[in-house]
Each structure stands twice: as C-alpha cells, then as structure tokens.
C-alpha positions in Angstrom: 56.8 -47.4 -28.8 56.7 -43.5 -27.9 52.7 -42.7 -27.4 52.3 -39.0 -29.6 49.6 -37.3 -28.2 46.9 -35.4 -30.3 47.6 -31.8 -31.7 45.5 -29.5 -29.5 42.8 -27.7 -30.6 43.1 -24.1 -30.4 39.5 -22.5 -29.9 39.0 -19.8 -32.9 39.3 -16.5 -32.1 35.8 -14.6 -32.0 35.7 -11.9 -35.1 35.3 -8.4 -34.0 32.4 -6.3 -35.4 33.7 -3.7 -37.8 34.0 -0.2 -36.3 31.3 1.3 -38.5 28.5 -1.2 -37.7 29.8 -0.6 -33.9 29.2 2.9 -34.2 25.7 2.4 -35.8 24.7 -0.1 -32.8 26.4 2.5 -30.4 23.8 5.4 -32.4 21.2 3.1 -31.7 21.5 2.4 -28.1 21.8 6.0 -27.3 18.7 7.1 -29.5 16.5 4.6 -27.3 18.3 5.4 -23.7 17.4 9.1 -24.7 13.4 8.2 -25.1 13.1 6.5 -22.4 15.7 8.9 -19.9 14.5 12.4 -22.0 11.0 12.4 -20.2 12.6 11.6 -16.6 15.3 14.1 -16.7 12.8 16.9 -17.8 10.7 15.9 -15.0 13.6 16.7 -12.5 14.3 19.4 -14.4 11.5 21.6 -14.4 10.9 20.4 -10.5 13.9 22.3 -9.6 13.3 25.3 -11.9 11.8 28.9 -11.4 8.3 29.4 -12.6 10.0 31.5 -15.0 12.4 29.0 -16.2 9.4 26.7 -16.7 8.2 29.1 -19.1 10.9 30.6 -21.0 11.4 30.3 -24.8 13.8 28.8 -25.8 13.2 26.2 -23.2 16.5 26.1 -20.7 17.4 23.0 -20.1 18.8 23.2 -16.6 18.0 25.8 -14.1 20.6 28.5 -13.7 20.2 28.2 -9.4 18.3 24.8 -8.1 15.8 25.7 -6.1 13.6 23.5 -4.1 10.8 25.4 -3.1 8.6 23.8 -5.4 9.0 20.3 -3.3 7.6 22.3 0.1 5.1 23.7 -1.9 4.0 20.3 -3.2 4.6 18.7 0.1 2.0 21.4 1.5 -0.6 21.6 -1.3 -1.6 18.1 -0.4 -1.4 15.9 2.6 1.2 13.9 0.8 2.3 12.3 4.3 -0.9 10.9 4.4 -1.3 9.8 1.1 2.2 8.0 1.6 1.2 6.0 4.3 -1.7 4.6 2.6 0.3 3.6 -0.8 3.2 2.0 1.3 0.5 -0.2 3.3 -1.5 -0.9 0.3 1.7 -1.7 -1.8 3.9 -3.6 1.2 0.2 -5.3 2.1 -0.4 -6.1 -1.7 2.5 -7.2 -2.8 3.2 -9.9 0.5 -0.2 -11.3 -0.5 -0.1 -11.5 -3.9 3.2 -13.1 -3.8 2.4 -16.0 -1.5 -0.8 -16.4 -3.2 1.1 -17.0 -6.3 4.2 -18.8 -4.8 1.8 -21.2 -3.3 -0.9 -21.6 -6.4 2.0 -22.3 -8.5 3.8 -25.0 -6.4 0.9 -26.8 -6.2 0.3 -26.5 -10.1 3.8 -28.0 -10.3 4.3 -30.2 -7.4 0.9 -31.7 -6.5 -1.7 -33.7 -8.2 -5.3 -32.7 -8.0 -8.3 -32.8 -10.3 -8.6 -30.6 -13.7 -4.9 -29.1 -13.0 -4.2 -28.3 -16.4 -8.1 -26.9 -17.3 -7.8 -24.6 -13.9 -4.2 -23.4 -15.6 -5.5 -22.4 -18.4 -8.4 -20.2 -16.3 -5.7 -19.2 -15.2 -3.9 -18.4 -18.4 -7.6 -16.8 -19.7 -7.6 -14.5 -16.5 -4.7 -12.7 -18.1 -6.2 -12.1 -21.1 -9.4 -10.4 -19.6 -9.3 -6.8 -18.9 -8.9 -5.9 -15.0 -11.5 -2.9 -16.0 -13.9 -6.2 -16.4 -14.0 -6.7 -12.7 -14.6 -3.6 -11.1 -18.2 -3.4 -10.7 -18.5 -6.9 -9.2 -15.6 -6.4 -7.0 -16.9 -3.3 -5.9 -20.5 -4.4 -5.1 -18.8 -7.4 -2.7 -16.7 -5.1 -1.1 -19.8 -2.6 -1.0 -21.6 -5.5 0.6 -18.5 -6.2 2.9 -18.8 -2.7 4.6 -15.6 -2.1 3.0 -15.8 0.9 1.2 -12.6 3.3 2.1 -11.2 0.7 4.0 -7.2 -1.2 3.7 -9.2 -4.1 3.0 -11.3 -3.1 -0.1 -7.8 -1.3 -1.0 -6.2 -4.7 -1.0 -8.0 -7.9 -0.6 -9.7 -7.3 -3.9 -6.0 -7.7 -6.0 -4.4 -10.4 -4.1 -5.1 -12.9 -6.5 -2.4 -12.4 -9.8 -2.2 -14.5 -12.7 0.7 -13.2 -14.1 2.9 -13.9 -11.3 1.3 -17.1 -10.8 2.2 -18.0 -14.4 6.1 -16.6 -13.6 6.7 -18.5 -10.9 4.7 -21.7 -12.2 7.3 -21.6 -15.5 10.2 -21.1 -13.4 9.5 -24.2 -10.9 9.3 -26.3 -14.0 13.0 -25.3 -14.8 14.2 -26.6 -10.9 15.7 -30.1 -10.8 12.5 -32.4 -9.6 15.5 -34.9 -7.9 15.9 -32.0 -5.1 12.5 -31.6 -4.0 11.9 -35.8 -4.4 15.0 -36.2 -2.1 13.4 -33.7 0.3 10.3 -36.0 0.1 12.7 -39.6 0.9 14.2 -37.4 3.9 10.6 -36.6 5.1 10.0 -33.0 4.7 6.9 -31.9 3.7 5.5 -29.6 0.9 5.6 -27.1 3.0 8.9 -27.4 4.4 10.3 -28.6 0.9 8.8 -24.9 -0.6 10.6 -22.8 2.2 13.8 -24.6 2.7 14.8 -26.0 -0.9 12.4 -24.8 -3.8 12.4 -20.8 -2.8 16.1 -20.6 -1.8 16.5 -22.1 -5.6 14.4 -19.5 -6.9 15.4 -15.8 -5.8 16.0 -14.4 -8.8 12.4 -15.5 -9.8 10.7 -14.1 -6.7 12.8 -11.2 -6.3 11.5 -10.5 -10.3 7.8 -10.6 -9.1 7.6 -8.9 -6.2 9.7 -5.7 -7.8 6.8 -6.3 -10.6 4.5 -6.7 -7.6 5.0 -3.9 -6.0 5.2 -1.6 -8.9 1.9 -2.4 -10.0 0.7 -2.0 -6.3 2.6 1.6 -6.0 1.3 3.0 -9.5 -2.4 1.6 -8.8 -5.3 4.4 -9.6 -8.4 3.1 -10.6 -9.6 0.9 -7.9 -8.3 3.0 -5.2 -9.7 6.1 -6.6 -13.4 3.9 -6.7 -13.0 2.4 -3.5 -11.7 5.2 -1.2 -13.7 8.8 -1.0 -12.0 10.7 1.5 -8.5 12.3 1.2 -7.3 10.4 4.3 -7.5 6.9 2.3 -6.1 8.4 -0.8 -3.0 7.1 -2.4 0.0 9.1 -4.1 -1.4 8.6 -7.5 -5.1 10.2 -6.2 -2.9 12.4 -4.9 -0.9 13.8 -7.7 -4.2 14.3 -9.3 -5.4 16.4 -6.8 -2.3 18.3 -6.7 -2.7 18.6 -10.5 -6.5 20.0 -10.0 -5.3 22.2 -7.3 -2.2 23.9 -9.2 -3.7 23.4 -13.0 -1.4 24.7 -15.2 -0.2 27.9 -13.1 2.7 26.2 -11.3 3.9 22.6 -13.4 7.1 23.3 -11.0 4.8 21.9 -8.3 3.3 19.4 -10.3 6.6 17.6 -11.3 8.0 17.6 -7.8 4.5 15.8 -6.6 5.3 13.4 -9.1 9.2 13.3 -8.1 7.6 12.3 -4.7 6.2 9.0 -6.3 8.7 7.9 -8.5 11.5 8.2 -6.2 10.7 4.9 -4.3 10.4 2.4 -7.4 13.2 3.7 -9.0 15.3 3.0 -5.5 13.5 -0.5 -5.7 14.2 -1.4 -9.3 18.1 -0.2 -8.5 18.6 -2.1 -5.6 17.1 -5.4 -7.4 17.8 -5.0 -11.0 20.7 -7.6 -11.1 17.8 -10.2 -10.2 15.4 -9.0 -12.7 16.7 -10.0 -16.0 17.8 -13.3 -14.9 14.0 -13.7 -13.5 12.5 -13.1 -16.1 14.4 -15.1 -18.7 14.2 -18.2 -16.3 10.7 -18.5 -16.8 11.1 -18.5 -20.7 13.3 -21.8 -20.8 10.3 -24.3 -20.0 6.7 -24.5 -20.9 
C-alpha cells in the first residue's frame, strides 16, 4: 500500500496596499521628515550665508557662494576650544558613570535578593517622575559645602545617579534567558564575572541605547553647569552658545548658527554611528515588565 503524502500548504501571498493609500502614507512620511529636518537644514543654511543673505526678503534658501567665515568668527568670539574640553570631560566622565551606576543598580534589582527590592524600585520608578529642577538647591548646597563650586566634580558627580537608564537596563535583563547566567553560577563565576562576560555581551543593543541617550543628555546639559561653574574656563558649549548669542545679539545670526553647528555636530556623528542599535534597545525593554 502506496503511502500519499499530504498536499502542501502554500503560504498566502501578502496583499499589497493600494497605490493611493501608498501615496497618502508616502505624503505623510515626508510632511513629518520635513519638521523635524526643515529647522536643521536652515541652521546650516544661514551658517554658511552672507549677512546679507541672512537678511534678504524673499528668504534664499541656499547661499549663492558658501562661505565659512562665519565658523572663524564664532570660533573666535568665544573660547570655544575651551568650552569643548570641558563638555567632552563632563559628557565622556558623565556618561561612563552613569552607565555603570545603572548597569550595576539594575543587575542587582534583577539578579540578587536583598531587602525591600521591589519598594526601592519603585523609588526608583518615583525618582523619574520628580522634576530634576527639584534637586538643584540641595545639590548645590552639598557641593557648595564640598568646595566644589566650578569644579569637574560638582559638574559631574552630582548626575551620576539615572533612573531612567536604571529602569532600561533593569527591563531588558528581565528579557535575558535566567538558564545562562544560573549555568555561569554551576560553573563558578561570580556576579561580577557573570555581568561582564555573559549578561553585557547579551545586551549591546541595550547599553549601546543608553549611553547614546547618556551622553546626549550629558552633551546638551545647561542648567546645572551654568549654576555650578562661574568662570568662562569651566563653561560648557551650551554656556557657551549663550554667550556667543549675548555677544553677537541679533546683528550677525550667521555666527550664531555656526556656534551652534559646533555643538550639534558631535551627537549627530554619535547617533549615526549607533542608530542600528537604538531601535532594537529600546524596544527590548518594552517586552517584559
């Protein structure tokens, strides 16, 4: 007797979308890439443009012959060199700190047992909710009391501490198979070990998502350097373009915008180089609670 095997199943095609509701979407997509590009490419616009250009109605959208006088002239209005040496150790210090601070707070919410773990997660969870204007006065008297007052310490020690990336990377370690880091326990490795060898390796899309957050939040920071530090040698870049904007004022935005070219350039490198990790980051801590 002659076996028949079953008829197989062909998987049904996917149905296109129409043209028309294509085109709508397609309408769409390009109405919200031009909000959020318009402002940027205007910026780099009217940093390469004449003062004249800059003022010119009709506006001209590109200037007829790019110059970039208006970058030496920024460059020189403000000791920008300065005030980038002090954003990238306040944003590379930061960012390292706050990172293994919240890499190490959230493995143990995950991987240890202590007393009142789930009441200190939900400080934690409150500490989001609270307004960082909330802490500047008592941060500022301890680091007053610290002698550190337009120091790199009152820049950073003060903002080490980050409940939102805690929270990230506590959600994503939940999502991590707990038989890996129990075998790395039966083979002896240590929390430690088991962290650096098999739970971070596991989780770069994750950490590469909050240290790009990280560090943007470090880069762009205003009011607690602009508290902390008084002198223009421990100003950062955003202090910085303000000055620049107080010192210009209206008379030459050409300067202006490429002061503020100056800071944007770096995080928009950053957020290029790591954006294939970013969106898988973030959704990774959405899939467990």
């Amino acid at each position: 007797m002659t076996a028949t095997m079953p008829p197989r199943s062909v998987p049904a095609r996917p149905q296109r979308t129409p043209r028309p509701v294509r085109a709508v979407q397609y309408v769409l997509l390009l109405g919200v890439a031009a909000v959020f590009l318009g402002p940027l490419y205007w910026l780099l616009a009217t940093s390469l443009k004449t003062p004249d250009e800059i003022y010119q109605f009709p506006p001209a959208w590109w200037s007829s012959g790019l110059t970039w006088e208006n970058f030496r002239l920024a460059w020189e209005a403000a000791p920008f060199d300065r005030f980038f040496v002090n954003s990238t150790v306040a944003t590379v210090a930061g960012t390292a700190l706050k990172v293994v601070n919240a890499v190490l707070t959230a493995y143990a919410f995950v991987h240890l047992r202590f007393p009142f773990k789930n009441v200190l997660f939900l400080a934690i969870l409150g500490a989001m909710m609270v307004p960082g204007h909330v802490t500047l006065l008592p941060n500022y008297l301890t680091v007053a009391s610290l002698g550190w007052i337009n120091t790199y310490a009152g820049l950073i020690i003060p903002g080490i501490g980050s409940a939102f990336a805690t929270f990230l990377m506590r959600q994503h370690f939940l999502t991590l198979p707990r038989e890996v880091t129990d075998a790395a326990s039966v083979d002896g490795a240590g929390h430690l070990r088991t962290l650096w060898q098999v739970v971070l390796p596991m989780s770069r899309p994750m950490l590469v998502t909050v240290v790009v957050i990280t560090a943007v939040e470090e880069w762009n920071n205003f009011v607690w350097p602009l508290i902390v530090t008084n002198t223009a040698e421990m100003r950062t870049l955003p202090i910085g373009l303000l000055l620049l904007k107080d010192q210009e004022g209206p008379a030459n935005w050409g300067t202006t915008m490429a002061g503020t070219t100056f800071v944007l350039v770096p995080m928009l490198l950053i957020f290029f180089v790591a954006q294939r990790w970013i969106v898988g980051g973030i959704t990774a801590g959405a899939v467990k609670g």
